[in-house]
N, C-alpha and C positions, 0 to 999 in steps of 0.2 A: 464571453459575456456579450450580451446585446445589446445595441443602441436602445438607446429612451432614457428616462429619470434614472434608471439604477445607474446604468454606465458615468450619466452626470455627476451622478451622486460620488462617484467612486473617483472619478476626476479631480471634482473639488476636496475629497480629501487627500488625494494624492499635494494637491495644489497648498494645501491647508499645515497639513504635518510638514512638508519640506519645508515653508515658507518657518514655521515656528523653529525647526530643526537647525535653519541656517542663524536665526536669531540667538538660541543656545549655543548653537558651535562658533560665531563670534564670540561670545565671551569664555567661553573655555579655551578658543584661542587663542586669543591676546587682550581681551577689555578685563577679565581678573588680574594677568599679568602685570598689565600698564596700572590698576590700584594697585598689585600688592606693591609693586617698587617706590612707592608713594610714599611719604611718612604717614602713620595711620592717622592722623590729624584729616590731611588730606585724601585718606583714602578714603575714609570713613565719611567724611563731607560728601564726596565725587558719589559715593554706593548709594550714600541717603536720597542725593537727587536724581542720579537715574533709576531707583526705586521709585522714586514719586512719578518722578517722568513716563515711566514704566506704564502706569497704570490709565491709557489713553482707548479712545473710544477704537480707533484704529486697530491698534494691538490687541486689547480685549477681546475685539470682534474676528480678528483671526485665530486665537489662542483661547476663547470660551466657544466660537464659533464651531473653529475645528473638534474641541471635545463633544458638542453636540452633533456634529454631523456623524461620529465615530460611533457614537452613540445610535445612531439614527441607519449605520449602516449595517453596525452587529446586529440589531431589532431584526431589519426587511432584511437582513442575509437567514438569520433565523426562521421566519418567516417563508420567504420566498426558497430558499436550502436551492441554490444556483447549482446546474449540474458541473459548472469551473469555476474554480478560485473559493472555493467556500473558504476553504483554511483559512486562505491568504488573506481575504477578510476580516475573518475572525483575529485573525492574531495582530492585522493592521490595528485594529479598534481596540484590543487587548493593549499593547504595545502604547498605543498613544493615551488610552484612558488611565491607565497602573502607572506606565512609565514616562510621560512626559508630563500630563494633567494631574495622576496624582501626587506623583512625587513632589510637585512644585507645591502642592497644599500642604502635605506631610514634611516636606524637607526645608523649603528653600524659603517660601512665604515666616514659617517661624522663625528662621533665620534673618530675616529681613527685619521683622514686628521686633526684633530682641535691639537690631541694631536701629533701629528709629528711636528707641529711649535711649539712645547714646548718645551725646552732645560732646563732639568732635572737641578731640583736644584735651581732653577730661581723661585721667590714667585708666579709669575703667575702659573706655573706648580702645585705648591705646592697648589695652591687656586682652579682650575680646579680640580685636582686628583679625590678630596671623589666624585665628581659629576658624572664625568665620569666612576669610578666605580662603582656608584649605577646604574646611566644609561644606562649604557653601559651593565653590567650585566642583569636590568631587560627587554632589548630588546634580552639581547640574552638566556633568560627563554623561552621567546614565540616561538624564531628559534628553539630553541629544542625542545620543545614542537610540534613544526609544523611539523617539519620531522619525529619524532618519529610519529607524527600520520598520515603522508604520508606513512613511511614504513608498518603502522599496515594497512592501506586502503590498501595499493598492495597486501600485506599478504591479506587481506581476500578477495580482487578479485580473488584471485587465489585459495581459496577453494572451 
């Protein structure tokens, strides 16, 4: 690949997806673990404000950013049809738009909107919680799993 705007281009998503990928792969680490050992009173409290928390101009901007640039590099990969890494591209942008960006609108956002009408401590909360952690956790295995492997795709279009 060549130096100028493309190769930039391709940096900043490399820079873009790992950065969202380590975000997901901390809580599939250990920030669902340390809720689910909670009592769901408090786990549910704790998920409702780092969901609100969540939603900051910072984070947005790397995590709707990175979907637009993904977006912005299938197009000019289309487009331009680079004589290396076309794949690697394609499947970066693939990868992070299905499997990190959408999944989070199809999976995990719903899951979120279900537990904001829950007001912690209420048996319904309490009855929701184990599910939503399991669930909630194993859609956000495959988002980090996807970015991580959008950032490894741009990595290796760029060698």
């Amino acid at each position: 690949m060549d130096d100028g705007p493309y190769f930039v281009l391709v940096v900043l998503g490399v820079l873009g997806t790992g950065l969202v990928a380590g975000v997901f792969c901390a809580f599939s680490a250990f920030v669902m673990k340390g809720l689910a050992a909670l009592p769901p009173a408090q786990g549910v409290a704790a998920m409702r404000a780092i969901n609100g928390a969540a939603v900051t101009a910072a984070f947005m901007a790397v995590f709707i950013g990175s979907a637009v640039l993904c977006a912005v590099i299938a197009v000019v990969t289309f487009v331009l049809w680079p004589d290396g890494g076309t794949v690697e591209l394609l499947v970066g942008s693939a990868l992070y738009l299905v499997g990190a960006f959408g999944v989070t609108i199809a999976a995990n956002v719903p899951r979120n909107d279900a537990l904001a009408k829950l007001e912690p401590g209420t048996p319904e909360a309490a009855a929701y919680w184990p599910a939503y952690v399991r669930e909630w956790t194993m859609w956000n295995h495959i988002r980090t799993v996807a970015a991580a492997g959008a950032a490894l795709a741009y990595l290796l279009a760029l060698t």
